[in-house]
N, C-alpha and C positions, 0 to 999 in steps of 0.2 A: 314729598313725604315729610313730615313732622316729627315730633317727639310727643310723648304719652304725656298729657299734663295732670300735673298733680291735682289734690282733690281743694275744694272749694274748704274754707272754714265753716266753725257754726256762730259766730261772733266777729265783732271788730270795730273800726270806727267808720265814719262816712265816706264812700268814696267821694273823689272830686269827681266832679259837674263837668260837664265842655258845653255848662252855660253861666251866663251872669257873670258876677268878676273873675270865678274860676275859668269860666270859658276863655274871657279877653287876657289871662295872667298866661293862660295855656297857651294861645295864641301868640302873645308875643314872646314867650318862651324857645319857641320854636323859630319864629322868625331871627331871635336871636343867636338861635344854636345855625343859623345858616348862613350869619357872615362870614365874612373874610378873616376878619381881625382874628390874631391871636388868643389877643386876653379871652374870648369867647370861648377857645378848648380847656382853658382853663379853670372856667365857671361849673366845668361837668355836667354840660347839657348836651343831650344829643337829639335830633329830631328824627326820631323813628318812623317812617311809611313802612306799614304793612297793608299785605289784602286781606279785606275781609272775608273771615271763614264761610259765613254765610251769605253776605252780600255779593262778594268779590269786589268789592269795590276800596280805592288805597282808600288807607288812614295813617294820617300822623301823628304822631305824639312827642312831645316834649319827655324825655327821658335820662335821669341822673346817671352818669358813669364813672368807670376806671378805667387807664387805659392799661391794657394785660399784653406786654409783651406788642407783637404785630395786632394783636385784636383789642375789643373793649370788653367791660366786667359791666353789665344792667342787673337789674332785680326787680322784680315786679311788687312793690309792696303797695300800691296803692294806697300811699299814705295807713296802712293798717289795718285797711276794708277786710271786711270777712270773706268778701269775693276778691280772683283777681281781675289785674286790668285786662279790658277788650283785648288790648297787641298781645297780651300774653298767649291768649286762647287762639289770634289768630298766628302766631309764630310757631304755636303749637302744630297747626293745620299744617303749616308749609313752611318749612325753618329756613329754604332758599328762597324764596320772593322779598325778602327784607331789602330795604335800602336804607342808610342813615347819610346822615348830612350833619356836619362838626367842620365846623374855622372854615366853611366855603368849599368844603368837597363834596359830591356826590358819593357814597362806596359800598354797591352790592356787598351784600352779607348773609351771611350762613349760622346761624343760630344753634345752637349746642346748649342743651340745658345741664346745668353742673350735677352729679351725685348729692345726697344730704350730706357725706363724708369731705367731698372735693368742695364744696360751697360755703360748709363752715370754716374751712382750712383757709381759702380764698378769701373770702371775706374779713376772716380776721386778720389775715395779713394785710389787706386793703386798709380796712378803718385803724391797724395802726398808724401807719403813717399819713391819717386826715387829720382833719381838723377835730377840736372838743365838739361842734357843734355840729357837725358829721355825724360822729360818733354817739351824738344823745339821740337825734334824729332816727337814727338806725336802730337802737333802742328803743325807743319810744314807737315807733312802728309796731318790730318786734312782741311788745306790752301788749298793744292794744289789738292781739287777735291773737287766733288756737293755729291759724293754717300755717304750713311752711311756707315762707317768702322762698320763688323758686331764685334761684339766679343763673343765669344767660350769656355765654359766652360768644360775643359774634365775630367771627373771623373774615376777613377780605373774602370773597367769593375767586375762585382760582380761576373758573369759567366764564368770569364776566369781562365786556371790552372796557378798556381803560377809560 
């Protein structure tokens, strides 16, 4: 079981591709968010597999974090598209089938979509402590669309083997 996703925009900017250089950037993004190395959980990438809502079939995606406590802080801004991203709707479906991969772990996950109240709260406390270019990024998202950027709480799965 999932959580109710919030509603699409009527504006924004382009989403990214998973083709052409977007595709191979996406690509090695994620292969990147699955080594070992440390400097790697530092970059705030994480590689999200979810299943497909309607497919069922995994998908991964290269995905910017926080880390909150035992869990991580995501947000689906798709760069500022007036839709959100595909993992968003499929986390939606099924907020336990998540797995993510950061500095060479595997670690089921349980997905939690934050309030509008708990999100903006969270967030800004996040992007004080980032960087300026963090922080224009996440603005400039923001600008270029009506919809709310959800944001996604993913917690260790309690039920999963080690």
């Amino acid at each position: 079981m999932g959580f109710r996703p919030s509603p699409n925009g009527t504006y924004g900017s382009k989403q990214p591709a998973n083709k052409g250089i977007e595709g191979l950037v996406g690509r090695w993004l994620v292969r990147l968010a699955r080594r070992r190395r440390r400097s790697v959980a530092r970059n705030g990438v994480l590689a999200l597999t979810t299943v497909g809502a309607r497919t069922g079939l995994q998908r991964t995606s290269p995905v910017g974090y926080f880390v909150d406590g035992d869990g991580w802080i995501i947000w689906a801004t798709a760069a500022g598209a007036k839709n959100h991203p595909a993992w968003y709707f499929n986390l939606a479906a099924d907020r336990d089938s998540a797995v993510i991969e950061v500095a060479g772990r595997r670690i089921p996950v349980t997905a939690t979509q934050l309030d509008a109240g708990a999100a903006d709260a969270k967030m800004a406390a996040l992007l004080a402590t980032s960087n300026a270019v963090m922080r224009r990024r996440f603005a400039g998202y923001r600008a270029a669309t009506d919809r709310v950027i959800p944001v996604i709480r993913l917690s260790p799965r309690v039920d999963a083997p080690p």
